[in-house]
C-alpha positions in Angstrom: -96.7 -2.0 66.2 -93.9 -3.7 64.3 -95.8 -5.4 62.2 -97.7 -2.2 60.9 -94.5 -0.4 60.5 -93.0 -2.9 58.2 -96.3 -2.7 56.3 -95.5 1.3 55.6 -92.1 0.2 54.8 -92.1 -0.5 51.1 -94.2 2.4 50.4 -90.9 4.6 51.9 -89.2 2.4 49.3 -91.5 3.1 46.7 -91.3 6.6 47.1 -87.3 6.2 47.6 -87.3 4.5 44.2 -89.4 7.2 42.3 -88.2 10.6 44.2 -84.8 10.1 45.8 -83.2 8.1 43.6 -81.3 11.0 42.8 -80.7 12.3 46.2 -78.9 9.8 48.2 -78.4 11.9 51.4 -82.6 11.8 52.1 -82.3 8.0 51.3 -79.3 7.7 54.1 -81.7 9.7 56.5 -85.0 7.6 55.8 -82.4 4.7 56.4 -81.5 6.2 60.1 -84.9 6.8 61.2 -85.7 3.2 60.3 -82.9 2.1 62.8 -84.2 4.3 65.5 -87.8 3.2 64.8 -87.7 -0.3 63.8 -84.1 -1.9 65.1 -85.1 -5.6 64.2 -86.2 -4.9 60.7 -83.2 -2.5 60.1 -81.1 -5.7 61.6 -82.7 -8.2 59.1 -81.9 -6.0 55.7 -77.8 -5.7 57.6 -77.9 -9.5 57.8 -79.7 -10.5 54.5 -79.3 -6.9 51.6 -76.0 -5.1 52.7 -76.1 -3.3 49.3 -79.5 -1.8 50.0 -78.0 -0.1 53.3 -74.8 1.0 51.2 -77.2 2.3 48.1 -74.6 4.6 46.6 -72.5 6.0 49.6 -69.7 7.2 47.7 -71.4 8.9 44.8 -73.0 11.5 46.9 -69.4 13.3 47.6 -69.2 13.6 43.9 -71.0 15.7 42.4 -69.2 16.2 39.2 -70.3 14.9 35.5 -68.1 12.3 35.5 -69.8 10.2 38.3 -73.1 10.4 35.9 -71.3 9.1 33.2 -69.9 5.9 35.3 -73.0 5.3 36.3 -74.2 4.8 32.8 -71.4 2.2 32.3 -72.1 0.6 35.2 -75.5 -0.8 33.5 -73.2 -3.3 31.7 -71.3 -4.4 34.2 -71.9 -7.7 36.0 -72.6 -8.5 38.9 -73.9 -6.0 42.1 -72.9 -2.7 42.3 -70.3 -2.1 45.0 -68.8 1.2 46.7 -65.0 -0.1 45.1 -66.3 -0.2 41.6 -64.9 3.2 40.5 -61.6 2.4 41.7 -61.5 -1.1 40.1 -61.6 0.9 36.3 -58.1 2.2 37.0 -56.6 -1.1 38.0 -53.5 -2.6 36.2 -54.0 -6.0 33.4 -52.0 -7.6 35.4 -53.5 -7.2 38.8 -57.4 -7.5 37.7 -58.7 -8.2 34.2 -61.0 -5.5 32.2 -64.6 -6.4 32.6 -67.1 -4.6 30.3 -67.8 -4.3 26.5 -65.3 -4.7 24.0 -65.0 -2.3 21.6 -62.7 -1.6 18.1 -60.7 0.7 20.1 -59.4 -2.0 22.4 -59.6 -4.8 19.6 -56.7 -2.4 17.7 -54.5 -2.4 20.9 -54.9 -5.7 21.9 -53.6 -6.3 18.0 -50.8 -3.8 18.7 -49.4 -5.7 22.0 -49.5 -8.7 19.8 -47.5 -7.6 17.4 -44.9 -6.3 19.3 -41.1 -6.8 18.6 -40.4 -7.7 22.0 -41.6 -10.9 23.9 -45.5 -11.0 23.9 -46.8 -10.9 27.6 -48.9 -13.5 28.9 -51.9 -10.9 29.9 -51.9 -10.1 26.9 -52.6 -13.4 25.5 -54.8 -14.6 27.7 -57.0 -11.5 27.6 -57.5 -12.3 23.9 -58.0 -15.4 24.5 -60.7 -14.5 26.6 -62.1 -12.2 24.3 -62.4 -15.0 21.5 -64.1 -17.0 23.9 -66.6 -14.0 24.8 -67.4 -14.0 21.3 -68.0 -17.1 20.6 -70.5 -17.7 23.5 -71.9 -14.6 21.8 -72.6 -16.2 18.8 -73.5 -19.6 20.0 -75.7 -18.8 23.2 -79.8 -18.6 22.2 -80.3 -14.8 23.7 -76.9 -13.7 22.5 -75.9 -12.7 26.0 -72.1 -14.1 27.4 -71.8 -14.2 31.2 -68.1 -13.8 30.7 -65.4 -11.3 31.7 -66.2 -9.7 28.4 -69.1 -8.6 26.5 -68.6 -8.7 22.9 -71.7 -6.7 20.9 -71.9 -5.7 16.8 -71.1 -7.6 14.0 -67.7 -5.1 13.3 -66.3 -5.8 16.9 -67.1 -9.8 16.6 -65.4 -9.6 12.9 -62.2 -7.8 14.4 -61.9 -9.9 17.4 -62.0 -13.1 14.9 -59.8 -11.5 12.7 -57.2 -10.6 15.2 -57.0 -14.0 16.7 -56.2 -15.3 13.1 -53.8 -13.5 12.0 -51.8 -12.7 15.0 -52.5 -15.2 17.6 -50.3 -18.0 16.3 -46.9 -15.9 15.9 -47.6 -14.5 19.6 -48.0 -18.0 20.6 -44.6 -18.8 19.5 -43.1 -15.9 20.3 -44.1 -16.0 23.7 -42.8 -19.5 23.7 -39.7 -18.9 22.0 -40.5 -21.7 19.0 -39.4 -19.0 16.5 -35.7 -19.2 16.9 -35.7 -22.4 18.4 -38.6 -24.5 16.2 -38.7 -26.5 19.3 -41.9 -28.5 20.1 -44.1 -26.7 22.0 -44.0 -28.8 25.2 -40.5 -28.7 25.5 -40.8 -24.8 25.8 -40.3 -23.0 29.0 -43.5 -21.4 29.3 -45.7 -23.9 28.3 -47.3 -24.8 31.3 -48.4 -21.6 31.6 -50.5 -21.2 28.8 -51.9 -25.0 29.1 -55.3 -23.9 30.4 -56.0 -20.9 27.8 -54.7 -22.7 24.8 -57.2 -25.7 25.5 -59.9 -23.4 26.0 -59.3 -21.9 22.8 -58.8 -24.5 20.6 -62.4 -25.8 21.4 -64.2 -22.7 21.2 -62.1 -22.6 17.4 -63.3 -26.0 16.9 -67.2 -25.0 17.5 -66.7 -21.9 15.4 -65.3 -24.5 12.5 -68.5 -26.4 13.6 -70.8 -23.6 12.8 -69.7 -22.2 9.8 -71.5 -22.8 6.6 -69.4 -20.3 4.4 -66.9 -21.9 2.3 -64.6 -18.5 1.7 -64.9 -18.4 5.9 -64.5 -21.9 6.3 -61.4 -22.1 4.4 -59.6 -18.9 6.5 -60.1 -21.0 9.5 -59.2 -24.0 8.4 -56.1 -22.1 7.5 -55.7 -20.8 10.9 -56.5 -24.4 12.2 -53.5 -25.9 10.2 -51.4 -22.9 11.7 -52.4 -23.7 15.4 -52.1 -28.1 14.4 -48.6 -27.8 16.1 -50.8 -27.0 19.5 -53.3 -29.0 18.8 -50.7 -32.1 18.8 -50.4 -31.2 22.3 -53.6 -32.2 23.7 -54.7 -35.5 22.8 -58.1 -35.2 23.8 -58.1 -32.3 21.8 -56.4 -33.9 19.1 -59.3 -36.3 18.9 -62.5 -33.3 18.4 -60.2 -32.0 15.8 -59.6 -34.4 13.9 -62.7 -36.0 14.0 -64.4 -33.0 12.8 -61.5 -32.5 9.7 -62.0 -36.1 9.0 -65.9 -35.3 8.0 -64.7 -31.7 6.2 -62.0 -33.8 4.2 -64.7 -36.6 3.0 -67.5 -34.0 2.7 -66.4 -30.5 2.1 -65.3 -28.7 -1.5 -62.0 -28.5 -2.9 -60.4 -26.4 -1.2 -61.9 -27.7 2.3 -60.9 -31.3 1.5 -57.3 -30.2 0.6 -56.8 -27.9 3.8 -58.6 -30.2 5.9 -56.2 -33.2 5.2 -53.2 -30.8 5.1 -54.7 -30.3 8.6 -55.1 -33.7 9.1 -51.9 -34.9 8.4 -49.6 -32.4 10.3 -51.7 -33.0 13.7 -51.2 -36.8 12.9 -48.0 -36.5 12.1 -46.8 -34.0 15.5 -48.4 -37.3 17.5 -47.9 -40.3 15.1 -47.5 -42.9 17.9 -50.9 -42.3 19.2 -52.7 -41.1 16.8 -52.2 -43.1 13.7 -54.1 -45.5 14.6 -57.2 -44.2 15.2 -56.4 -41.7 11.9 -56.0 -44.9 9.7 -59.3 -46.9 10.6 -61.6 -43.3 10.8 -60.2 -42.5 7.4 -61.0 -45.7 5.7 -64.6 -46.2 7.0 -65.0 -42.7 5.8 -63.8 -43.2 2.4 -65.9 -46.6 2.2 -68.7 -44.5 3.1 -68.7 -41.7 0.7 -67.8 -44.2 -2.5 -70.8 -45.8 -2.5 -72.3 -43.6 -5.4 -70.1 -42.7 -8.3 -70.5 -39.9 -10.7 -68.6 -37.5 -12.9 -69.4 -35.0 -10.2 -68.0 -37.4 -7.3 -65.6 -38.9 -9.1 -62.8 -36.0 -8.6 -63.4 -36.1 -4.5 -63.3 -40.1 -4.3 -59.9 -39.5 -6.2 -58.8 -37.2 -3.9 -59.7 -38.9 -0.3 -57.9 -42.4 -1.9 -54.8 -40.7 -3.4 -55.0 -39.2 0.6 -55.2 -42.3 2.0 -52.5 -43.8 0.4 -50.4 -40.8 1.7 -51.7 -41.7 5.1 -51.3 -45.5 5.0 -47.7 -44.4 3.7 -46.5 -42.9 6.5 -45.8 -45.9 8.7 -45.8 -49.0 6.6 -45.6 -51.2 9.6 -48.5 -49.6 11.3 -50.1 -49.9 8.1 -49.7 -53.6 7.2 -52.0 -54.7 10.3 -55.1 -52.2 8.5 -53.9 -53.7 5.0 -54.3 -57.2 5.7 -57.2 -56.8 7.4 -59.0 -55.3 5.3 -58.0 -57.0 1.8 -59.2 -60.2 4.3 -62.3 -58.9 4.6 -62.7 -58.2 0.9 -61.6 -61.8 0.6 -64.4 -62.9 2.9 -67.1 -61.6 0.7 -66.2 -63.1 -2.5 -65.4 -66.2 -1.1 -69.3 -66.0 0.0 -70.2 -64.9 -3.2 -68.5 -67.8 -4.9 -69.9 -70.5 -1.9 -74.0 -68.9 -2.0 -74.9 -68.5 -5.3 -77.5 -65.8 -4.0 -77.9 -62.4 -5.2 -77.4 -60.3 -2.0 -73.9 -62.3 -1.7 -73.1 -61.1 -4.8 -74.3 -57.7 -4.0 -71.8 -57.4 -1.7 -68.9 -57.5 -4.2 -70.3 -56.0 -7.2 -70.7 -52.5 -5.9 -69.0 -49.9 -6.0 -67.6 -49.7 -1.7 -65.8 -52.7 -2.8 -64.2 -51.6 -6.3 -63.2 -48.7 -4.6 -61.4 -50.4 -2.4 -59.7 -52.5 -4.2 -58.8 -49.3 -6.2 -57.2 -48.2 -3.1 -54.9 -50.8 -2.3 -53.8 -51.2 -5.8 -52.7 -47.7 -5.2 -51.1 -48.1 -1.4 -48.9 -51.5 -3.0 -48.2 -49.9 -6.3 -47.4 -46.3 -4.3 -44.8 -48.4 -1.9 -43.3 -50.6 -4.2 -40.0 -49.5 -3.0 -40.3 -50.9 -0.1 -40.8 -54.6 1.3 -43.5 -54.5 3.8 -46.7 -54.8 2.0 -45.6 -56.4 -1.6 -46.5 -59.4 0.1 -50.7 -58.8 0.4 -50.0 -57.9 -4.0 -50.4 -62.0 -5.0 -53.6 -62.1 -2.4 -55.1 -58.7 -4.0 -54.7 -59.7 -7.5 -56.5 -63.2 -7.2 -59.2 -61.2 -5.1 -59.4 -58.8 -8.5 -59.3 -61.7 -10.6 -61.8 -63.6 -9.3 -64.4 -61.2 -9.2 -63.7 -61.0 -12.7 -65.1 -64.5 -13.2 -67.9 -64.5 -10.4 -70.8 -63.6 -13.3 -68.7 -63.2 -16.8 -71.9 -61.8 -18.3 -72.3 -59.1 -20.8 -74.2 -57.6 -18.2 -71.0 -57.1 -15.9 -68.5 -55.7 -18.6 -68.1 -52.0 -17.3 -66.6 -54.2 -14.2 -64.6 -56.2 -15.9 -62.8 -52.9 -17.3 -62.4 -51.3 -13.9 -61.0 -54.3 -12.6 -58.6 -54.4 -15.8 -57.5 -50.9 -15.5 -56.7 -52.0 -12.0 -54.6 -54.8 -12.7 -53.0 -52.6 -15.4 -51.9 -49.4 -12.9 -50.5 -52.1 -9.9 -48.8 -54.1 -12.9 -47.1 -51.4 -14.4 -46.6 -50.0 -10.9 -44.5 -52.6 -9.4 -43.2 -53.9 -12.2 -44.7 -57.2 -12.1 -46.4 -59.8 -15.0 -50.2 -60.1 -14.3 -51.8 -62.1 -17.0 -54.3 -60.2 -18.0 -54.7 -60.0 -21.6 -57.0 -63.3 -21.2 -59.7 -61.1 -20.1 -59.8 -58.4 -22.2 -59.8 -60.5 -25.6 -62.8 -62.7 -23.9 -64.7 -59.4 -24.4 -64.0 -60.0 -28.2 -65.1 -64.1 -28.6 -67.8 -64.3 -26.1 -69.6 -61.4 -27.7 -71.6 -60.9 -31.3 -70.9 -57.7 -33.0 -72.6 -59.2 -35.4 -76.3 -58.8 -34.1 -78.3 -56.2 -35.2 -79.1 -54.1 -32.4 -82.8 -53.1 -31.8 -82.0 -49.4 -30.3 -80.4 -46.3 -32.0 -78.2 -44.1 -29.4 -76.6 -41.2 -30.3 -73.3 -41.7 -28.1 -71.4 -44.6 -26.8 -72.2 -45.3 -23.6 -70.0 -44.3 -20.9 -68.5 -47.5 -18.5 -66.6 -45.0 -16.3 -69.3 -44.4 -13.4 -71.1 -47.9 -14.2 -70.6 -51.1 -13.0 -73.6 -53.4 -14.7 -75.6 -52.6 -17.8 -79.5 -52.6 -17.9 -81.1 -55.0 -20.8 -82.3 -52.4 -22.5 -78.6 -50.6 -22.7 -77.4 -54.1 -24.5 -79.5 -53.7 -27.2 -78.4 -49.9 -28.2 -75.3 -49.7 -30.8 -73.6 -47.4 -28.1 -73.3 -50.5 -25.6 -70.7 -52.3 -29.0 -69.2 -49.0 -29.5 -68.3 -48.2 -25.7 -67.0 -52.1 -25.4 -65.0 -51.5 -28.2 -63.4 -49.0 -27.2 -62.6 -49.9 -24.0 -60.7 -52.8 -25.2 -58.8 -51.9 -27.5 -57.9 -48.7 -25.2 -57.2 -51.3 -22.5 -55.1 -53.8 -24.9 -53.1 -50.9 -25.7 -51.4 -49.5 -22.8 -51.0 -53.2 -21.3 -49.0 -54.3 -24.5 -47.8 -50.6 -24.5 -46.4 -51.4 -20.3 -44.8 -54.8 -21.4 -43.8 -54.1 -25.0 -40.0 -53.7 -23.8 -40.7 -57.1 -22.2 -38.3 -60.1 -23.7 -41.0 -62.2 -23.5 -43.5 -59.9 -25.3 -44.0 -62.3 -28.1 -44.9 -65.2 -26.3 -47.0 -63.4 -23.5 -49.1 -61.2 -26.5 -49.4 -64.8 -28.8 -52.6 -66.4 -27.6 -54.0 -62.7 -27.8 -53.0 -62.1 -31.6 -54.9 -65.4 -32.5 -58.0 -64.0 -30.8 -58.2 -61.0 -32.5 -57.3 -62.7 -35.5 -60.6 -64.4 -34.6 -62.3 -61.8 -34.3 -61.8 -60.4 -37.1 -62.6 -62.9 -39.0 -66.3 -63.4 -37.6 -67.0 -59.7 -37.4 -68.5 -57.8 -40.1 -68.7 -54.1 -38.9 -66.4 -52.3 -40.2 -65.9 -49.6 -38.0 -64.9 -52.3 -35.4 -62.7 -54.6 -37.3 -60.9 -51.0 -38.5 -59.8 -50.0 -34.8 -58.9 -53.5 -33.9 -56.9 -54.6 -37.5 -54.8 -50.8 -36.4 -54.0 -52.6 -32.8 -53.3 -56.0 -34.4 -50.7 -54.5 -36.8 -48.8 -52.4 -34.0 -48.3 -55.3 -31.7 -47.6 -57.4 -34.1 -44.5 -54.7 -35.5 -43.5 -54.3 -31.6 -43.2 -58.3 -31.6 -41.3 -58.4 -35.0 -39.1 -55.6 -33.6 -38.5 -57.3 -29.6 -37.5 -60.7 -31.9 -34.6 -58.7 -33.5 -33.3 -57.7 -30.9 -33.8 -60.7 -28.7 -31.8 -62.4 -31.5 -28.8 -60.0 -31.1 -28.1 -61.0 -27.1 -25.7 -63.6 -25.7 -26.8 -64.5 -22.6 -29.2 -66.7 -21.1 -32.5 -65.9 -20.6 -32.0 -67.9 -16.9 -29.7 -65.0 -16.3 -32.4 -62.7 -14.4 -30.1 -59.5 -13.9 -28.4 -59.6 -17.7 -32.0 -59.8 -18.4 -33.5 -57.1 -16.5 -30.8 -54.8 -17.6 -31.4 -55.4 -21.8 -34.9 -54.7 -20.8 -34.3 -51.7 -19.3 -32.4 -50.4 -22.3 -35.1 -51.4 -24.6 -37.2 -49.4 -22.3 -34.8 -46.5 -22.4 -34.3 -46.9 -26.2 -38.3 -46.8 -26.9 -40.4 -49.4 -28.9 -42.8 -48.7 -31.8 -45.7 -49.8 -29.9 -44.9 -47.4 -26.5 -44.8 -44.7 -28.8 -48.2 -45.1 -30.8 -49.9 -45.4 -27.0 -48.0 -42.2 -25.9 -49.6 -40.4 -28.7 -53.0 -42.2 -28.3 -53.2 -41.3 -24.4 -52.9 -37.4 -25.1 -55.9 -37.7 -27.6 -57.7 -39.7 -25.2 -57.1 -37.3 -22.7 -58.5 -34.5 -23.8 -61.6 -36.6 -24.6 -62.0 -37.7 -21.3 -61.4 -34.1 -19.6 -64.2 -33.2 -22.2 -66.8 -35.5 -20.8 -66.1 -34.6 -17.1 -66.7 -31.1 -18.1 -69.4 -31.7 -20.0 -68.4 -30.0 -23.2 -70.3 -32.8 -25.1 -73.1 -30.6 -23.9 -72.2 -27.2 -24.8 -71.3 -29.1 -28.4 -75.3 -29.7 -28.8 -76.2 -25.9 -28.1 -74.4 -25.0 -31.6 -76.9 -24.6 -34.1 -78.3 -21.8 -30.9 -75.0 -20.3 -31.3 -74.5 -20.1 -34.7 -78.4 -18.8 -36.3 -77.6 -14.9 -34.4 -74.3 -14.8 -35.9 -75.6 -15.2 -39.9 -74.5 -12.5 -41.7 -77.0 -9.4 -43.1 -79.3 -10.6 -40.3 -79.5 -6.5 -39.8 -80.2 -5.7 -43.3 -83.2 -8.0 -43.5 -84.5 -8.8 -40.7 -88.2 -9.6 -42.3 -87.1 -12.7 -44.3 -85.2 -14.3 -41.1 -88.4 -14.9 -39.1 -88.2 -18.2 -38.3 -85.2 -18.1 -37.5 -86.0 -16.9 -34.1 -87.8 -19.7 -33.2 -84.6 -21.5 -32.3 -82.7 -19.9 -29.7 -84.5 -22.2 -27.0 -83.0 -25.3 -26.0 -85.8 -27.6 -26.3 -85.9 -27.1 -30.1 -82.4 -27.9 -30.9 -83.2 -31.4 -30.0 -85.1 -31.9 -32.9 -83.0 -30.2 -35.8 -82.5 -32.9 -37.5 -85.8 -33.9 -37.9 -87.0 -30.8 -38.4 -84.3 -30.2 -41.4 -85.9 -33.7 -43.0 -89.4 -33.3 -42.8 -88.9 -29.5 -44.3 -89.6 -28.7 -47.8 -86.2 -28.8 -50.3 -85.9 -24.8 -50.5 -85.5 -24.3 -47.1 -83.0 -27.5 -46.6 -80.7 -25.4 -48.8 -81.2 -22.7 -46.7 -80.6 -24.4 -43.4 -77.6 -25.7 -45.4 -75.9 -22.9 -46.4 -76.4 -20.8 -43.0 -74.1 -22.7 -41.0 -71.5 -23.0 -43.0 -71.0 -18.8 -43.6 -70.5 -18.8 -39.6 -68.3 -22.3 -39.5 -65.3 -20.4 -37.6 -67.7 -18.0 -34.7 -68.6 -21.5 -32.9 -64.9 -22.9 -33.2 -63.9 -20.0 -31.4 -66.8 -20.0 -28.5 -66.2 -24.1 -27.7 -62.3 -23.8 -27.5 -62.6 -21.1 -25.1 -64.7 -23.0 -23.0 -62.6 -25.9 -23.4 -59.8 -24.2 -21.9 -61.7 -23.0 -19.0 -63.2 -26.2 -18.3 -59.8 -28.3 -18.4 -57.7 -25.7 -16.7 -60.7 -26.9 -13.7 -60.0 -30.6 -13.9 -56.1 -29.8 -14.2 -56.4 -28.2 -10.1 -57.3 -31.7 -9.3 
C-alpha cells in the first residue's frame, strides 16, 4: 500500500504545480493529509526537501500587491527561496550586502557616497568593488551570467559602473586612507589592512579588462586610471608582476599614446618598488626592445625611438643596478663579432649585420652619452666604440655602406655626447677613395636612395645613379657635423689634416660635377675653420700639456662660435625639414601635382568642349607617365601642357605647404 500511494504522489504535485500554485493554504492541507496517510514518505521529503514542506508559508498572510511584486524580484535572486527573504530587503550595508541587479539608480548613489566630503566608508568601497567585479565576470563569462553578489545587465549600467570606478575610485581610496593630506605610502596607512583583500581583487579584474580591450580611445582611459591606481599596485608584488608584464607588451606594441601612458605606468609602479622590481623591469624591457627592432621602417622607426629613449630612462634610474645589464650585454654583442671575425661564415656575420644588433648598440651609445655625468658606466664607452668600430671593418664593401653610416652617426652622437675624441673621420673619407664616381651607372632612378631604414644594398641598387647621390650625401652630411662637434677643438687642424688630403683626392679623380660641387663647398669651410683655430691658437700662452688652461680656451672658442659650427647650424634646419618630409611622405603628395593643378586652369567653365582630355588625368596611374606622354605628343599640344601649369603655379604651393604643416606638427608629438 505504500508503494502505490507514493506512485499517486507526484500526480498531487502535478496538479499542485498547475492549480494551486496560487493558493498556498490547499497545498498546506494536501501536505497534512500526506503526513496522516503516508508518515514515512512525509519523513523522507522533512529529511531530504525542507523547502518543499515550507513552499511559501509566509506569503499566504499577505495578501496585498506588494507580495506579488516581490515575488517577481525574487526570480533574480540566487539561491533557494526562504521564508526570511522579505525581511533580508530591508537589512542595513553594513549588516548584509545588497544581492540582486544593479541598476543606474544605485550606480548614481554609490557615486554620491564616493564623493562625499567626509571620510568614505569602507562598505561603501567594497560594495563597488564588488560591483566592478560583477561586471567584469559579466563581460568575460561565455553565457554572460555572474554568480556573484551582484548581477550587472545592459550596456548603460556596465558603462556607468566602469565609469564610476574610474573616476571616483582612486580619490576614495585615498581618502579613506588618509594619503591626501598626508601623501603617505599606502602601507604605512592605518586602514590598509583592511582594504588588502578588495584592492587585490580589483586590481586583477582591472588588469583582465586592460587585457580585453581592443579600443584605443578606451584603452587609453584605463591605462589612465591604471597609472592613477600604480601607487596600489606597488603594493602587491605579485600583482606588480601581471601589471607590468602586460604594460611592458602595450609599451612595445601599442600606438602613441598607449606606449607613452604605458611606460608612464611602467615607471611609477617600478619606481614605488625599485628594490625589487628593477630588476626584472630592466631585463623584460630590453629583450622586448631587441624583439620589436628587428624590422625597420619609416613607419617603425618613431616607436623603436621611443622604447630606446625609454630604456635609457629606465637603465638611468639606478646606475649601479644598471652596470651589471650594461656589461653584460655589450659582452654579448662583443661575443658575436668576435665570431664573426674568427668564422668567416655568413650566418656569423648575420648575426651582427642586422638590425637587433645596431639597435643595440644605438641604445647604449644613448645610456653612456645620457649619463655622462656620472662615473659608473663611462668605463664600458672604450669597449663599445671598438665593438662599433670593428664592425665597421668586418666586410668594408660597397655593399655595407648604409651600415657604415649608422655606425658613424653613432660614434658621432656618444662623441659629441661625452665629450670625447673618436677618430672617425678615417671612415667616412674611405667612402670617397675606395669608390668610383666615375663609372657610368647602368640604371636611371628618379631619387636618391634612402640609407635610413637599410643596412646592405642589393647589386642592382649599386648600379642606379641614386645609390652615388645618397652616398654623397651622407658623407658630406656626416663630415659636417663631426668637424662641426670638434671645430672648437685646439687640435682641429691636425685631427681634420689627413681628411683634407683625401678629399683633395677626390676631387681630383672625380669628374661629376654635381659631386665635386658639394664636396669643394665642405673642403673650403673646414679649411677657413682650420685657418681661423690657427689664429687663435697663435694668440695663447700656455702649454698645450696644460689640460685645464686648455679645456677652458676651448670652451670659449665654443662659447664664442666658429665659422664652421655656424654653416652646420644652418645646414641642420634645411636638412631637417627634408627629413620630416620623407617620414611623412610628402615626396608623395609632391607627385600628385600635375592631378592638382589641371581642375584649377582657368576658363575651364567657359569652355569646357576644348578641355576634353584633360579629364583623362585626374587618376593616379597616369600621372606616372607625364613626362613621357608630354614627349611623345605632337609640338601644339607641348605648348599647351606648357603653358597650363604655369597660370596655376601658386594653387599647388598653397595645397603642399598646408599639408606640410600638418604632417610635421605629427612627427613634432614624437
Amino acid at each position: 500500500m505504500k508503494k502505490s500511494k507514493k506512485v499517486e504522489m507526484p500526480t498531487n504535485e502535478s496538479d499542485v504545480d498547475s492549480e494551486e500554485e496560487l493558493n498556498p493554504e490547499k497545498h498546506k492541507e494536501s501536505l497534512d493529509k500526506l503526513k496522516k496517510t503516508d508518515p514515512d514518505f512525509y519523513n523522507f521529503l522533512e529529511e531530504n526537501d525542507e523547502n518543499l514542506l515550507n513552499f511559501d508559508v509566509e506569503s499566504g498572510d499577505d495578501d496585498s500587491g506588494k507580495g506579488d511584486e516581490d515575488d517577481d524580484e525574487k526570480v533574480h535572486l540566487p539561491g533557494p527561496l526562504t521564508g526570511d527573504s522579505d525581511e533580508s530587503d530591508f537589512e542595513d550595508d553594513s549588516t548584509k550586502s545588497v544581492r540582486g541587479k544593479v541598476t543606474l539608480k544605485m550606480v548614481t548613489q554609490w557615486q554620491n557616497k564616493l564623493q562625499t566630503e567626509g571620510k568614505v566608508k569602507r562598505t561603501t568601497i567594497v560594495t563597488v568593488i564588488k560591483v566592478f567585479n560583477a561586471a567584469m565576470l559579466r563581460a568575460t563569462s561565455v553565457d554572460g551570467t555572474s554568480t556573484g553578489e551582484f548581477k550587472v545587465e545592459g550596456s548603460s549600467v556596465f558603462n556607468a559602473v566602469i565609469q564610476m570606478c574610474v573616476l571616483y575610485l582612486p580619490s576614495a581610496l585615498k581618502s579613506y586612507l588618509g594619503m591626501e593630506q598626508s601623501g603617505k605610502d599606502p602601507q604605512k596607512c592605518k586602514n590598509f589592512s583592511k582594504l588588502k583583500g578588495p584592492l587585490v581583487a580589483y586590481l586583477k579584474d582591472l588588469l583582465k579588462l586592460l587585457g580585453g580591450v581592443s579600443s584605443e580611445n578606451i584603452l587609453t582611459v584605463m591605462l589612465k586610471h591604471l597609472h592613477q591606481m600604480s601607487v596600489f599596485v606597488a603594493c602587491f608584488t605579485r600583482v606588480s608582476k601581471m601589471a607590468l608584464k602586460k604594460l611592458i607588451s602595450l609599451w612595445s606594441t601599442g600606438e602613441e599614446t598607449v606606449r607613452v601612458l604605458a611606460f608612464l605606468s611602467i615607471l611609477r609602479i617600478t619606481r614605488n618598488q625599485q628594490t625589487s622590481l628593477l630588476d626584472l623591469v630592466l631585463k623584460a624591457m630590453y629583450m622586448t626592445y631587441v624583439k620589436n627592432s628587428k624590422f625597420v621602417s619609416p613607419g617603425t622607426w618613431p616607436g623603436i625611438n621611443f622604447m630606446r629613449r625609454s630604456l635609457v630612462e629606465m637603465f638611468a634610474l639606478d646606475l649601479n643596478v644598471s652596470y651589471q645589464y650594461v656589461f653584460l650585454y655589450i659582452r654579448q654583442l662583443a661575443i658575436h663579432l668576435r665570431n664573426a671575425i674568427v668564422v668567416q661564415k655568413l650566418e656569423n656575420r648575420q648575426a651582427v649585420y642586422n638590425w637587433q644588433f645596431i639597435n643595440s648598440l644605438h641604445l647604449w651609445a644613448d645610456l653612456i652619452g645620457a649619463t655622462s655625468n656620472k662615473p659608473q658606466l663611462q668605463s664600458l664607452l672604450y669597449p663599445l666604440v671598438m665593438v662599433i668600430t670593428n664592425t665597421i671593418k668586418l666586410v668594408p664593401t660597397h655593399q655595407y655602406y648604409p651600415l657604415r653610416f649608422h655606425c658613424a652617426e653613432i660614434l658621432i652622437n656618444v662623441s659629441k655626447d661625452t665629450n670625447t675624441f673618436i677618430p672617425i673621420l678615417p671612415y667616412l673619407a674611405e667612402v670617397l677613395t675606395s669608390y668610383d664616381f666615375n663609372k657610368k651607372h647602368k640604371k636611371v632612378s628618379m631619387k636618391p636612395l634612402d640609407f635610413s631604414c637599410v643596412l646592405r644594398l642589393a647589386k642592382s641598387q649599386l648600379a642606379e645613379n641614386g645609390f652615388k647621390d645618397s652616398a654623397i650625401d651622407r658623407v658630406y652630411g656626416l663630415l659636417l657635423e663631426y668637424t662641426a662637434n670638434q671645430s672648437h677643438s685646439i687640435a682641429f687642424p691636425d685631427v681634420t689634416l689627413l681628411a683634407i688630403l683625401q678629399i683633395k683626392q677626390f676631387l681630383k679623380s672625380c669628374s661629376v660635377a654635381n659631386y665635386t660641387k658639394k664636396i669643394r663647398q665642405l673642403l673650403e669651410k673646414i679649411e677657413e675653420n682650420s685657418k681661423f683655430i690657427e689664429r687663435e691658437r697663435a694668440k695663447i700662452s700656455f702649454a698645450l700639456s696644460e689640460g685645464k688652461m686648455v679645456a677652458a680656451w676651448e670652451a670659449s672658442i665654443k662659447a664664442k662660435g666658429t665659422p664652421l659650427l655656424a654653416f652646420y647650424e644652418n645646414w641642420s634646419k634645411i636638412n631637417k625639414i627634408q627629413k620630416r618630409k620623407r617620414v611623412t611622405k610628402n615626396d608623395e603628395i609632391a607627385g600628385e601635382m600635375p592631378m592638382i593643378k589641371r581642375p584649377k586652369i582657368p576658363d575651364s567653365e567657359e569652355k569646357p568642349e576644348t578641355k576634353g582630355p584633360l579629364v583623362l588625368f585626374p587618376s593616379d596611374s597616369e600621372d606616372e607617365n607625364l613626362e613621357i606622354e608630354e614627349e611623345t605628343s605632337k609640338p601644339k599640344k607641348v605648348k599647351k601642357k606648357v603653358k597650363k601649369p604655369n597660370k596655376t603655379k601658386e594653387v599647388p604651393v598653397n595645397v603642399q605647404d598646408k599639408g606640410d604643416v600638418v604632417q610635421d606638427l605629427s612627427v613634432n608629438d614624437w
